[in-house]
SERO-4910 file (N, C-alpha, C, O; in steps of 0.05 Angstrom, whole numbers):
BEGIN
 pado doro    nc1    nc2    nc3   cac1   cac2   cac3    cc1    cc2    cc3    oc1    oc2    oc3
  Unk    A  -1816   3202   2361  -1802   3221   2345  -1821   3233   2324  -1821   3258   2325
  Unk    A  -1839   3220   2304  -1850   3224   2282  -1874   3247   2303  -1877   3271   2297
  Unk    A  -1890   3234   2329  -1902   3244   2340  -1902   3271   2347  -1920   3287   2341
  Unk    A  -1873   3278   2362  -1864   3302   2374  -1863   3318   2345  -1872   3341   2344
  Unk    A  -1852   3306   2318  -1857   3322   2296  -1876   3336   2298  -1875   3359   2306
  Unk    A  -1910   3314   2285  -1934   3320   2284  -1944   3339   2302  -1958   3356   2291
  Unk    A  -1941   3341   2327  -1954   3358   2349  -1934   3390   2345  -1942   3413   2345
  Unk    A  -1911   3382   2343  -1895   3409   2350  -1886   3429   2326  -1882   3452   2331
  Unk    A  -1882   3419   2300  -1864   3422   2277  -1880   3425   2243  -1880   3440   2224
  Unk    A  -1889   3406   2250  -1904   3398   2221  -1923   3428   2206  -1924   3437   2183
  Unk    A  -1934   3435   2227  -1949   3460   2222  -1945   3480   2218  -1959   3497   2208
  Unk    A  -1919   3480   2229  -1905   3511   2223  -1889   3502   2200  -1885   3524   2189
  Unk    A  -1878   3486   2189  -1864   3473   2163  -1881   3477   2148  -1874   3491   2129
  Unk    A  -1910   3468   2150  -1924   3470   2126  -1935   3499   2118  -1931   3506   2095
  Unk    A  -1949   3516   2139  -1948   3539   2130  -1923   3559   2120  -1924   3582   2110
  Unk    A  -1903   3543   2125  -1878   3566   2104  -1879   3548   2075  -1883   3557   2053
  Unk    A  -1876   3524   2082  -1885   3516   2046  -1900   3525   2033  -1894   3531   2010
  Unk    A  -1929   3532   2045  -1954   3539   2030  -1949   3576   2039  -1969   3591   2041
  Unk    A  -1929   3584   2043  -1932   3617   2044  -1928   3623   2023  -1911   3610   2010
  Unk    A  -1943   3648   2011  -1936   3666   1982  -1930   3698   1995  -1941   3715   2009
  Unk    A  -1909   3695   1983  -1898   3718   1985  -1912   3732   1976  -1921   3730   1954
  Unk    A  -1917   3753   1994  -1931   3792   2003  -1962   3786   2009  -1978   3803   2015
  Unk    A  -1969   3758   2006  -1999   3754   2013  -2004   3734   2038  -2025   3728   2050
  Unk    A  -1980   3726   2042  -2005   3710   2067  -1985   3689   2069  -1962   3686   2060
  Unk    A  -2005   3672   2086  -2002   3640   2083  -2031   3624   2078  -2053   3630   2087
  Unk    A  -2019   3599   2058  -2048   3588   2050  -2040   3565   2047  -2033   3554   2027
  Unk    A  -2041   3553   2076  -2040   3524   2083  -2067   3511   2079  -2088   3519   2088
  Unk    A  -2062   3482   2060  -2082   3460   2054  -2094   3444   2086  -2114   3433   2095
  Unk    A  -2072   3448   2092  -2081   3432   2118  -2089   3447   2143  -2075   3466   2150
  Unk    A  -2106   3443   2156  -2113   3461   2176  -2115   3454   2206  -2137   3443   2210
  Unk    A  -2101   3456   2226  -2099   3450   2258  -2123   3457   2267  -2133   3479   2263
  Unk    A  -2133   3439   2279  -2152   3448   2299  -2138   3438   2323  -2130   3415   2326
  Unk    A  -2134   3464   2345  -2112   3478   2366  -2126   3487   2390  -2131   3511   2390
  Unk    A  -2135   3473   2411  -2141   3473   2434  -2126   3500   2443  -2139   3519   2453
  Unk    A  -2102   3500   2441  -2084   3529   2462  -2064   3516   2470  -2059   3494   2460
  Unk    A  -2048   3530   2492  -2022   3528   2490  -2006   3502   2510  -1982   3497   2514
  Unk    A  -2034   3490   2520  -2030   3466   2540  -2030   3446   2512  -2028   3422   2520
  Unk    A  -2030   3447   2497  -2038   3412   2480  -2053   3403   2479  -2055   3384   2464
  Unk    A  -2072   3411   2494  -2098   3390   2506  -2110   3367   2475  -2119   3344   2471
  Unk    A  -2104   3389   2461  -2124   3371   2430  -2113   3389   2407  -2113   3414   2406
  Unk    A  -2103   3372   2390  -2096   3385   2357  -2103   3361   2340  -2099   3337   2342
  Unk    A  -2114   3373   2325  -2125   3346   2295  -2123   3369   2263  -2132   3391   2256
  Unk    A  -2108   3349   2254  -2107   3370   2225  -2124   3351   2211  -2126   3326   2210
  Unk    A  -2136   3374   2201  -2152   3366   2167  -2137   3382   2145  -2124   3402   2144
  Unk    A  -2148   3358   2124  -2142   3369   2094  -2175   3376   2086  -2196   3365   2090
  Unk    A  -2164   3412   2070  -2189   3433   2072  -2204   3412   2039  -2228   3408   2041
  Unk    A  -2198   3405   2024  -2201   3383   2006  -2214   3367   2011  -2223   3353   1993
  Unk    A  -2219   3364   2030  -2238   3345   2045  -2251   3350   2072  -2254   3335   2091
  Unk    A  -2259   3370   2067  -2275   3387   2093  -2301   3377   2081  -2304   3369   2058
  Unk    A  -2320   3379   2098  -2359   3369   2091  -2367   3390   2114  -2352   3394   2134
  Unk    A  -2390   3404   2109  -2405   3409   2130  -2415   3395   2159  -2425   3405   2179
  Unk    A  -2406   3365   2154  -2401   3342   2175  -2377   3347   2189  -2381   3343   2213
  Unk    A  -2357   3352   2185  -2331   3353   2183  -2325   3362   2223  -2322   3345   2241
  Unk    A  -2324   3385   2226  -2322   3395   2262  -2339   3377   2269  -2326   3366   2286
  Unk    A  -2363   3364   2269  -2376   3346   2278  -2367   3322   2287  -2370   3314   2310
  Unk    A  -2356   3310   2268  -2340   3290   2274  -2313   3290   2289  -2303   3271   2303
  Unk    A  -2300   3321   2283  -2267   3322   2292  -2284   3324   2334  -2271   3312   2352
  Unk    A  -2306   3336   2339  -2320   3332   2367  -2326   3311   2372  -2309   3302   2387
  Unk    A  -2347   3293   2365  -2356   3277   2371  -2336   3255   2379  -2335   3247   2402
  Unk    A  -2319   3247   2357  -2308   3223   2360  -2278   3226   2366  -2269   3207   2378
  Unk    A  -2258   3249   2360  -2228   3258   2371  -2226   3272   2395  -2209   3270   2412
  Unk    A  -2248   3288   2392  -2240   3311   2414  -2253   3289   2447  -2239   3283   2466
  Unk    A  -2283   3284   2443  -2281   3265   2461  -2259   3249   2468  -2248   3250   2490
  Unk    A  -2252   3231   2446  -2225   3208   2448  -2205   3223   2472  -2198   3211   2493
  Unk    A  -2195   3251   2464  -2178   3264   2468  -2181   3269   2500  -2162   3268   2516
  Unk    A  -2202   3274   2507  -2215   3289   2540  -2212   3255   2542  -2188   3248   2540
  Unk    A  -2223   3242   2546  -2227   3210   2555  -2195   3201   2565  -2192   3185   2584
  Unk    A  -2177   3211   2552  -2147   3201   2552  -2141   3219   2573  -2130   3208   2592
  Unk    A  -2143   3235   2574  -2126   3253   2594  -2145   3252   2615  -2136   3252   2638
  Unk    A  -2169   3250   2613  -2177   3246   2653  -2167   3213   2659  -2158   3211   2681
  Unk    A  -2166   3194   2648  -2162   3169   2647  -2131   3177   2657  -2123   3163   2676
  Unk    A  -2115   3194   2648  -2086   3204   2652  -2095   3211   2686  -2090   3201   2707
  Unk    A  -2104   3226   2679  -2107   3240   2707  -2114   3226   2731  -2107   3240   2750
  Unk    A  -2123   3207   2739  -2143   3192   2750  -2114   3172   2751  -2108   3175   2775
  Unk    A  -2098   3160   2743  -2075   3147   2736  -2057   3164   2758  -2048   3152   2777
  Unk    A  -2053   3187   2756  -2033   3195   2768  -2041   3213   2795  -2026   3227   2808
  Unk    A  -2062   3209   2797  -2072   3213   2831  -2075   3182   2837  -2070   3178   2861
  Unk    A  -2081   3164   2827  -2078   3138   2844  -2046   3135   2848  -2039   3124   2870
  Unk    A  -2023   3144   2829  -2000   3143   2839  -1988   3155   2860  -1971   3144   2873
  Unk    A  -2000   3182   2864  -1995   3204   2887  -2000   3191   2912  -1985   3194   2932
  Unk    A  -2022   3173   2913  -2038   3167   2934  -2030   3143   2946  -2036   3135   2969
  Unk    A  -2010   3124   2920  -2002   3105   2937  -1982   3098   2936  -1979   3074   2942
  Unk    A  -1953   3119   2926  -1931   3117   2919  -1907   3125   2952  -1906   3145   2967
  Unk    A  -1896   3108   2952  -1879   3118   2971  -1853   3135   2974  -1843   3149   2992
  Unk    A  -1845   3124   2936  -1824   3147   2930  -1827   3182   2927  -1847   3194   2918
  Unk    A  -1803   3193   2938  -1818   3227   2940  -1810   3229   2909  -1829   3240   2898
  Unk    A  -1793   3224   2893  -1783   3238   2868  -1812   3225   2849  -1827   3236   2832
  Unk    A  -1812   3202   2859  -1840   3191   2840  -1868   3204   2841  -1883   3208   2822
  Unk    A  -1872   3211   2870  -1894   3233   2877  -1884   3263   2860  -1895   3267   2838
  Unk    A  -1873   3274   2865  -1869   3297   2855  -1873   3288   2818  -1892   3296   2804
  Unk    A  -1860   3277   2811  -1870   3275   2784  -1893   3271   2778  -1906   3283   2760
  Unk    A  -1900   3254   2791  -1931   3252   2782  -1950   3281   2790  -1969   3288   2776
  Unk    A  -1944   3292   2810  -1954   3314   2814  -1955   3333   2795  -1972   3351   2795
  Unk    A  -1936   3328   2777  -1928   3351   2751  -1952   3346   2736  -1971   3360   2727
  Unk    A  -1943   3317   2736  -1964   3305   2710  -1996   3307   2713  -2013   3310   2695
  Unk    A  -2000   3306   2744  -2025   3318   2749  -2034   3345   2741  -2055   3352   2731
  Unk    A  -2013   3359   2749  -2027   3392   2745  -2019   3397   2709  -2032   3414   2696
  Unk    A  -2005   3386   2700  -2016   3389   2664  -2037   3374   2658  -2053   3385   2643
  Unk    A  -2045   3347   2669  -2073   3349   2661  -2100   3360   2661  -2121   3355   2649
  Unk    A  -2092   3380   2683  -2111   3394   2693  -2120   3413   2684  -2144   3417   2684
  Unk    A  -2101   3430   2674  -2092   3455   2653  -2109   3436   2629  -2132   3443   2622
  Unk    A  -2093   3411   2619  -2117   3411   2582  -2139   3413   2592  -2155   3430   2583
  Unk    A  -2146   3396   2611  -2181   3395   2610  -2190   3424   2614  -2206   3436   2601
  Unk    A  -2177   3431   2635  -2188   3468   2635  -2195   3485   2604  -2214   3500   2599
  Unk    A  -2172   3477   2584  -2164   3484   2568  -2178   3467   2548  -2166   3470   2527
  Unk    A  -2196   3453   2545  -2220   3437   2529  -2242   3442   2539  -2260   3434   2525
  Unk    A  -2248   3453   2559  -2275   3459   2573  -2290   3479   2553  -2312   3478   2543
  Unk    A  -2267   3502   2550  -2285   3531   2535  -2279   3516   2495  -2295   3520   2477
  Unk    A  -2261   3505   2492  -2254   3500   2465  -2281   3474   2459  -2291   3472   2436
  Unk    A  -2288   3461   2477  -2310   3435   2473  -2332   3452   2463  -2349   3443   2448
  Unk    A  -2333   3476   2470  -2360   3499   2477  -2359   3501   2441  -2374   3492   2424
  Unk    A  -2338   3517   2439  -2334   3529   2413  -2331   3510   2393  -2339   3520   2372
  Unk    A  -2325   3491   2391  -2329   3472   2377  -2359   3454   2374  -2365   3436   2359
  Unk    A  -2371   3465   2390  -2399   3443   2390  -2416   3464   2373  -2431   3458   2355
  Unk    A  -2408   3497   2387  -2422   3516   2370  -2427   3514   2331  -2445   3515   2315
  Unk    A  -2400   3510   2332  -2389   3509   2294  -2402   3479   2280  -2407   3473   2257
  Unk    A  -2403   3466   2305  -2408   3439   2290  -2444   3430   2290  -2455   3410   2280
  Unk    A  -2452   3444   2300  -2481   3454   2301  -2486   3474   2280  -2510   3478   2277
  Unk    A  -2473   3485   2267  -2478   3498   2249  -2474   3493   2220  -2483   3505   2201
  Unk    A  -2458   3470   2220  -2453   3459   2193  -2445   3478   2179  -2466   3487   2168
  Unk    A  -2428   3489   2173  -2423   3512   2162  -2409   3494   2137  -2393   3476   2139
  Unk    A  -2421   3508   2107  -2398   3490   2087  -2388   3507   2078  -2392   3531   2085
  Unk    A  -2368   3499   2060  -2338   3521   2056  -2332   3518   2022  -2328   3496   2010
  Unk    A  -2333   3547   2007  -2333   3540   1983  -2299   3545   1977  -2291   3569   1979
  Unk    A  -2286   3532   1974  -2255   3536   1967  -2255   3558   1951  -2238   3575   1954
  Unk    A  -2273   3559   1932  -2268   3585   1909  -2266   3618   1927  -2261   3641   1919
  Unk    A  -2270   3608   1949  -2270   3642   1972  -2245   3646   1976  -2235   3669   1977
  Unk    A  -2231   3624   1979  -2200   3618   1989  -2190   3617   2009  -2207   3625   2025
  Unk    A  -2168   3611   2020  -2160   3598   2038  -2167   3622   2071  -2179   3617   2092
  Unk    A  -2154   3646   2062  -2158   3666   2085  -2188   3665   2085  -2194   3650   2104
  Unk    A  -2208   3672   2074  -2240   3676   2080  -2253   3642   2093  -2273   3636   2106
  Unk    A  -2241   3632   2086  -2255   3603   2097  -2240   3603   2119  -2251   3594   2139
  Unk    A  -2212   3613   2124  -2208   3601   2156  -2221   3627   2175  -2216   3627   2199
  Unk    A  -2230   3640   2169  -2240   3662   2194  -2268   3655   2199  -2283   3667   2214
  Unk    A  -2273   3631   2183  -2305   3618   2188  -2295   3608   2213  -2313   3615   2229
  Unk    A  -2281   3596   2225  -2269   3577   2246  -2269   3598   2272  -2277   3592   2294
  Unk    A  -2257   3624   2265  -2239   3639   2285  -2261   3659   2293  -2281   3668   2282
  Unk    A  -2248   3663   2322  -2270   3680   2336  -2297   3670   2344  -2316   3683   2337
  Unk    A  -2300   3645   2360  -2324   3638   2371  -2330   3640   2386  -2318   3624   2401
  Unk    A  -2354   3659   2406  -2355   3670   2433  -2370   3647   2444  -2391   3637   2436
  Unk    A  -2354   3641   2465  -2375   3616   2485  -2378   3634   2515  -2365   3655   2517
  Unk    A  -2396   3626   2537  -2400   3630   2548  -2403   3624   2572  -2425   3632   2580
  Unk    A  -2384   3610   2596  -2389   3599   2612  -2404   3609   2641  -2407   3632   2649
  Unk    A  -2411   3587   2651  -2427   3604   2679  -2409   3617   2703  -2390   3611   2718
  Unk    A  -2425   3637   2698  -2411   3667   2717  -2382   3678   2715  -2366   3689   2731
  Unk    A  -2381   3672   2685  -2362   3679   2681  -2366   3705   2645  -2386   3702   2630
  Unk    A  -2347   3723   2639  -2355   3730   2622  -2349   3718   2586  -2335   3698   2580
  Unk    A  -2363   3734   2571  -2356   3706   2548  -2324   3719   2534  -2311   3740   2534
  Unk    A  -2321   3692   2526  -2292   3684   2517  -2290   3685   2491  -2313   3688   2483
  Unk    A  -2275   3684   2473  -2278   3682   2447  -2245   3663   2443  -2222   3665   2452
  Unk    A  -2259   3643   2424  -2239   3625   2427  -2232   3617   2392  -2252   3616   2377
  Unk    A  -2205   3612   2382  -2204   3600   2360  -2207   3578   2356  -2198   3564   2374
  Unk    A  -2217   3567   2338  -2213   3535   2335  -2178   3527   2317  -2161   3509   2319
  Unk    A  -2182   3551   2299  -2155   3530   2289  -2137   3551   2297  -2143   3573   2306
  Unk    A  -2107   3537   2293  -2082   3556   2298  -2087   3568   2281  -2103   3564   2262
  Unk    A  -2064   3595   2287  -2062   3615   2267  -2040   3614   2260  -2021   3602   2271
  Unk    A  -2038   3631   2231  -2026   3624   2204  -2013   3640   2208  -1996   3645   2191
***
């Protein structure tokens, strides 16, 4: 329950708390938002951002995060493969093709994220909340033979 909050709710609650009227929204907390599969969301508090900071939300979550869902995935083709029930096959089949989608859907965001976190970028709060989050947004990655993408890291406000 608290979960389905955190993933689905929480973020859009907090940016109307933190909205000022005729200017914006200027949420403390900030999503970092894979896209519209789920694949990976981690909020930070901007109070505690370091030029370390995307470094770590890669290294040690976002991995965590890919590790879980092929481990998912890998789970539910061994079920496909040796399940005899059809309603149990078909479900897992579901569950297969959403994992397939995040990882698709972390492949170009892993890109854009390794970019920013290679760059250490530090963030002076005195700029404020809108000019520090467009440091995040708009990162062109580039995959092979394919053309480049430009991807956000955090949701938008």
């Amino acid at each position: 329950m608290i979960r389905n909050y955190f993933l689905n709710d929480f973020y859009k609650d907090h940016c109307n708390t933190y909205s000022v009227t005729g200017s914006g929204k200027r949420p403390i907390y900030w999503l970092f938002d894979s896209g519209k599969q789920n694949g990976f969301k981690a909020l930070i508090y901007i109070h505690r951002y370091t030029p370390d900071t995307v470094g770590l939300i890669r290294s040690v979550y976002l991995h965590n995060a890919q590790a879980a869902i092929q481990n998912s995935l890998q789970n539910s083709e061994y079920i496909i493969s040796t399940t005899t029930s059809a309603t149990e096959r078909a479900r897992e089949i579901r569950k297969k093709d959403k994992y397939v989608k995040q990882l698709n859907e972390l492949r170009p965001y892993y890109q854009a994220l390794s970019h920013i976190a290679l760059q250490r970028i530090p963030m002076d709060l005195d700029d404020g909340v809108k000019k520090n989050y467009q440091l995040f947004q708009g990162v062109e990655v580039s995959t092979e033979g394919k053309k480049k993408q430009t991807i956000d890291l955090l949701a938008k406000i």
